[in-house]
N, C-alpha and C positions, 0 to 999 in steps of 0.2 A: 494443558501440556500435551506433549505428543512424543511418544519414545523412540529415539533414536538409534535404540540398539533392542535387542532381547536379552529377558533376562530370568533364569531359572531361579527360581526359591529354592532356599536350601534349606527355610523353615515353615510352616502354618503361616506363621502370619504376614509373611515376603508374598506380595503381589507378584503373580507371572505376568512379562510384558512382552509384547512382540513389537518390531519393528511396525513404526507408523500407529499404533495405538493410541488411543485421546485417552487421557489422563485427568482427571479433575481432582486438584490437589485439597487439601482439608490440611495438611498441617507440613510445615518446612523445619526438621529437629536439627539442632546444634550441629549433631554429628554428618551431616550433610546428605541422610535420609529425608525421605518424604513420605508423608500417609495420604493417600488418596485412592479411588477405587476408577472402575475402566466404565467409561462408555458407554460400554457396548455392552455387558448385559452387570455390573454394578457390584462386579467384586471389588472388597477394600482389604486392603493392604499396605506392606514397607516396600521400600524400593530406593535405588540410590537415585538422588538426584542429579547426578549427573548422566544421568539416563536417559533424559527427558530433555524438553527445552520449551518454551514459552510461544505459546501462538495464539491469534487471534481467531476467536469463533465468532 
């Protein structure tokens, strides 16, 4: 996935994203959060899904 927007954690366990970040998702929750961690050096985290959007690596 790849994040569409940025997005501030407002707790521990909320992933920071920045605009253009690859995302590699691990779990899609009910509530229309996601857990997955970045990239780029493999922090994991919450984050809203509709943050992100689906692309092909």
């Amino acid at each position: 996935y790849k994040a569409l927007h940025a997005f501030a954690p407002r707790s521990p366990e909320e992933l920071e994203l920045h605009k253009d970040d690859v995302v590699r998702v691990v779990e899609k929750c009910k509530d229309g959060w996601f857990i997955g961690y970045l990239e780029s050096n493999q922090q994991y985290g919450l984050f809203p899904g509709n943050f992100v959007e689906a692309i092909k690596i």
